[in-house]
Each structure stands twice: as C-alpha cells, then as structure tokens.
C-alpha positions, -999 to +999 in steps of 0.1 A: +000+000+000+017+033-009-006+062+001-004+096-023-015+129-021-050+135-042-047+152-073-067+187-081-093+163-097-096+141-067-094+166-040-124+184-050-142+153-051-128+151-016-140+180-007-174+174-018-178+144-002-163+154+033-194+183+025-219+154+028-204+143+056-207+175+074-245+174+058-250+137+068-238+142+103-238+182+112-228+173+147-198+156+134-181+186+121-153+182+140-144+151+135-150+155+098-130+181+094-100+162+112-094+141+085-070+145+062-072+125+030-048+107+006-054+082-020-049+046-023-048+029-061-066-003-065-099-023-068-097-038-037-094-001-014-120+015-001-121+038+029-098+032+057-089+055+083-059+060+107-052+064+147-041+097+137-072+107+119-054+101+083-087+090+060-078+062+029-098+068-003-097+042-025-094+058-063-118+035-080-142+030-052-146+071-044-151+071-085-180+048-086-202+058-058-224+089-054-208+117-035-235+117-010-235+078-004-194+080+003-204+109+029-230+093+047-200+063+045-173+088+059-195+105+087-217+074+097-184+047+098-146+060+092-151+089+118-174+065+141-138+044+147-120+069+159-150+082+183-151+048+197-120+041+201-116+010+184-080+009+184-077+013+220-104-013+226-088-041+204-066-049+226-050-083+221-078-092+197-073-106+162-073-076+139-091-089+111-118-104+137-121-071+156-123-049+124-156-070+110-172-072+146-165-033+151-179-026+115-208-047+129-213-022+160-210+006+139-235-007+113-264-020+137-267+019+147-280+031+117-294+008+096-296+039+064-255+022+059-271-008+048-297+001+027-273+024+002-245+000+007-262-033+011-228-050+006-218-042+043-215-064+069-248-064+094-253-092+128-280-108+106-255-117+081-232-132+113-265-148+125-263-127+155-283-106+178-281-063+170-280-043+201-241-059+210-209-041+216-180-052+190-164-068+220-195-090+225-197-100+189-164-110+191-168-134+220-195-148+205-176-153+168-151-173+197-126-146+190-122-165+149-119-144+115-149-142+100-149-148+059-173-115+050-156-083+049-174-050+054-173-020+029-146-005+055-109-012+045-100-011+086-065+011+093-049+018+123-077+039+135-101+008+139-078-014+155-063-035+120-033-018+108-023-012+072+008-019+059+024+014+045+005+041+069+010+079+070+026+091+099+015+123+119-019+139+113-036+144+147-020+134+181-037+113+208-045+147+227-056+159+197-076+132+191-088+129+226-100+168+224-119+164+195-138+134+209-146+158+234-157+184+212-180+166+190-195+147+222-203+184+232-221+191+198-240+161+196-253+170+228-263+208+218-277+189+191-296+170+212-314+200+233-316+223+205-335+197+180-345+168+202-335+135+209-344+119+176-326+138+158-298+118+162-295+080+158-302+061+193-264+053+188-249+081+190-273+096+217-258+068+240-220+075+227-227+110+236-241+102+270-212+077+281-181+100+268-206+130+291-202+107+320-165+112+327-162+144+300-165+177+329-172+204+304-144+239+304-169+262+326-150+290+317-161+280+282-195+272+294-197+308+309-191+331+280-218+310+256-243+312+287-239+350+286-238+353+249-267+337+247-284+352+274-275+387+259-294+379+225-326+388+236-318+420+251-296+429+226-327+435+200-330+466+186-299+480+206-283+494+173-280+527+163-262+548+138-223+558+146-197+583+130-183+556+107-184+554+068-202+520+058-179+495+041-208+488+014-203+527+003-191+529-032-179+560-045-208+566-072-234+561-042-250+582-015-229+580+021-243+555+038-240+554+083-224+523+095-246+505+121-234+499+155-242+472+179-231+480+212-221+451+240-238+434+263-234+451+296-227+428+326-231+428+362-211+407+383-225+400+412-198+383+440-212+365+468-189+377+499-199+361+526-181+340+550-188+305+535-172+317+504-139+325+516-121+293+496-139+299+466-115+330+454-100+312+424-132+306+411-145+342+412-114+351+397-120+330+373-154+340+364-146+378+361-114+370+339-131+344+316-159+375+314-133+399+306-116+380+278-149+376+263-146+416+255-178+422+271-180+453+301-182+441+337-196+458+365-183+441+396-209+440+426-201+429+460-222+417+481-228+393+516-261+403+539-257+441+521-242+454+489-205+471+491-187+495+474-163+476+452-152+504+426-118+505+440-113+467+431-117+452+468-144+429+473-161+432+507-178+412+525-174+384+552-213+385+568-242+366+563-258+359+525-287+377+511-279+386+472-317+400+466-309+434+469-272+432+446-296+412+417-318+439+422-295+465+418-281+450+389-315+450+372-316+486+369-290+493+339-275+458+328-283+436+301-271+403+318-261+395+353-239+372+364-242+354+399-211+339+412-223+322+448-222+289+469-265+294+463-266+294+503-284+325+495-326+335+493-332+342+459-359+365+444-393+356+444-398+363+407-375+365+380-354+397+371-365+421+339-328+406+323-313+371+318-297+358+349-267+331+349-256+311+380-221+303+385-219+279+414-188+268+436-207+240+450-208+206+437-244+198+437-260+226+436-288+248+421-302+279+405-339+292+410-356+275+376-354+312+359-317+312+359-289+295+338-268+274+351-226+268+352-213+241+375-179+256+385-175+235+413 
C-alpha cells in the first residue's frame, strides 16, 4: 500500500464528499474536518482511516459511488472508529476479527448504511443478535476471523493496521479533544433539535463519553452569557460616526450601524462560607473579561458594598436580593457567582440571569442558567 496525495481532480471530489459528511452528520463537524485524506490505487481499497485521523480513499471506489452515499460512508463509519476508540479497545484481539465485529457495531446503529450500501456487513449476516458491543460480537464469533468483509478497509484507526500508513496527522490529545468536542455538539444537538434527531447510537455515545467528560466552565460561561444577551440585545443598534464598508464612490454615504455590548453585572457573593472559593470568582470575572464584554463588579454578603476600587467586601451573612436587584436597573445580563446558600428572588429579574456555582451539587432558581464551577 503506498498512500499519495490527491490530485486537483480528486481533492475536489474530496471535498465534496467530506461536505456530505458535514450534511449527513452536522454534529460531526469536528471530526469531519480532522481528517486528512490521501489516496490509495486499486480495486480492492476503499475507505480506511488512521489512529491519527489520516482518511484512505480508495481511487476506483470514491469514483463509482455517489458523492453523497461516500459521505454518509465517511461520517456514519470512518469517523465513528475513531469516536469509539476501536484501536484502544482491540486490545489483544485478532485484527481482522475485531475490524468486522466493530464494523458490525458501527452498522447496527444506523441501519440507512445498509440500505445504500447493502454490501456491508450487518449481525443478521453473522447470525447474530443487534444491540451488541464489538467486544461482544467477538466473543460470541469465539474470537475466529470471519470470511465476510465489510465496505470498510479497517486502518490503524479501527484497530487493524495497514501496511504502509502515513505518519503524523492528529496526536492522541488531539484526538482525545476532538472526541470531546464533538461529544459536546451532539449534545447541543440534542437539546436544541431533540433526541431523535440523532441515531439512538450516537445519543448513548454521547451520554457515556458526558459521564467522565466535565465540560471547560469557563467555556461554558461566556456561551451562557452570549446567549443570554441575545434577547436583550434586540434593537440596541444605532447609527455611529463611521463610513459604511458597502459605500461605493458613485453612491449616497451611507451610516455604518453599531451594535453595542452586552453590559454585565457581576454580582460576588462575599460572605463568609465563600472564603475558599476566590480562584473561582477570579476565574469568572477574567473568563468574562476576555470575552470583551463590560463588567460591572458587585459585592455583596447580607448588604451590597462599594467595590469600585477593586476590593471585594464582605465576610457576613448571604442575602444577594438586593445586589440582583440593583443590577437590574441598567444591565443587560447578570452574572451570579455564589455557593447558592443565599434566598433568591421571588420572581424573575427584567434581564437574563446566569448562576455560577462553587458547590458541587448545587442549584439555581428555575429562571436562571446554570454553570457548574464546582
């Protein structure tokens, strides 16, 4: 196997099918854009893909298949291997055994492979149960190489090496990030379209890598506040000083438009019980700050404090009412960075509130966002 670089011809059919993919599987952008194609000359080639993210084309097989089939191939199998880690999970395991039991696993999750590719390889065709891990089709094969081949050419990246591999492409960190990004996606995906959206597969992917995945809060924080700020950013644009890019010299001056930024109240909880919890509040206000949005900082424990010379008072009891309050007044978003030992208001503010806890296990009133910082 010697591996080259696509021509022009072939990497803008490439490019269109890695497209599909990104259609096929939106949530899968990441991944899909990880790969890194070359070309492998050849009937027998078709896609393989490596540990390092390296995708296989085979030349004849990318030729005679619709563009959108080899996406739907590319999203829904090549990236699945390296989102479940088949290489890691092989272990000792035959490799031409564990490659047709993973391609198994990955094909029993959405069943649209097999209807445009009916040639791949399904548990009915291995007289087996669907609904299996590939490690449990493998015991039950009694760990033997199975005659049918899928439509998937293996590679390092799903556990059955190929002689002649590129090195490079993506590291395991890399790697290991972007499992972490798309697991993130899939779950926006999730709660901005519903659950069906996505196949019951990859729902339960998405759930298990969530389970020992804790989210960047910082991260979390700034697209909490962005989002929050959308709504009360309507209709806050107005006409500046500056010459519109889209005036040509033939045409009437036109006024630049000019959205202003959201304007954010911090509001730090002061009191005693959050006298450990100073990394986390610094945190907040610089993660805030980097975001290029303007902070007002508002200290409070029982009663609000004068913080404009930087120093955050505080020490007492916990009553934040009267800072959210205050915050209300001339602020688009507020931010709450607390422990939640604190009474909150009775009904929600005029503007978007966001919760940034220090407490494992806590909560936020049900008219609040919420940021586990803990």
């Amino acid at each position: 196997m010697i591996p080259r670089e696509p021509t022009a011809e072939e990497r803008e059919r490439i490019d269109d099918v890695l497209l599909a993919a990104r259609l096929a599987r939106p949530y899968y952008a990441a991944a899909i854009r990880a790969l890194k194609p070359y070309m492998l000359d050849g009937e027998e080639f078709t896609f393989a893909v490596g540990y390092n993210g390296i995708l296989y084309c085979g030349t004849q097989w990318v030729a005679s298949h619709s563009v959108t089939t080899l996406g739907l191939l590319v999203a829904a199998h090549e990236a699945e291997h390296l989102l479940r880690r088949h290489n890691v999970r092989r272990g000792e395991r035959d490799p031409r055994a564990w490659n047709v039991c993973e391609d198994v696993e990955i094909n029993d999750d959405d069943p649209l492979i097999l209807e445009l590719l009916p040639e791949g390889v399904s548990p009915a065709k291995l007289g087996q149960p669907e609904g299996l891990t590939a490690e449990e089709y493998y015991d039950r094969l009694c760990c033997e190489s199975h005659s049918m081949d899928g439509v998937c050419g293996g590679g390092s990246g799903a556990g059955r090496p190929l002689e002649g591999e590129i090195e490079g492409g993506m590291s395991p960190a890399d790697v290991e990030a972007m499992r972490k990004r798309v697991a993130h996606d899939v779950a926006q995906h999730i709660a901005t379209h519903g659950r069906g959206s996505v196949p019951a597969g990859v729902a339960m992917w998405a759930d298990a890598e969530a389970a020992h995945v804790r989210p960047s809060w910082p991260r979390e924080l700034t697209h909490a506040v962005s989002s929050a700020a959308l709504g009360t950013l309507r209709g806050r644009e107005d006409y500046g000083s500056r010459i519109s890019r889209r005036t040509r010299d033939d045409s009437p001056v036109r006024r630049a438009t000019v959205r202003h930024p959201p304007r954010v109240a911090a509001v730090v909880d002061t009191s005693g019980s959050m006298a450990e919890d100073g990394p986390v509040v610094l945190g907040t206000l610089r993660a805030l700050r980097q975001a290029s949005v303007a902070v007002t900082v508002i200290a409070c424990d029982a009663a609000v404090h004068d913080s404009r010379d930087g120093v955050l008072r505080g020490g007492g009891g916990t009553n934040l009412i009267p800072a959210i309050e205050l915050a209300a007044r001339k602020h688009d978003v507020i931010v709450v960075i607390t422990d939640t030992e604190t009474p909150w208001p009775a009904k929600a503010p005029r503007v978007p509130v966001v919760v940034v806890s220090t407490r494992l296990g806590a909560s936020a009133p049900p008219w609040a966002r919420y940021v586990d910082a803990s």
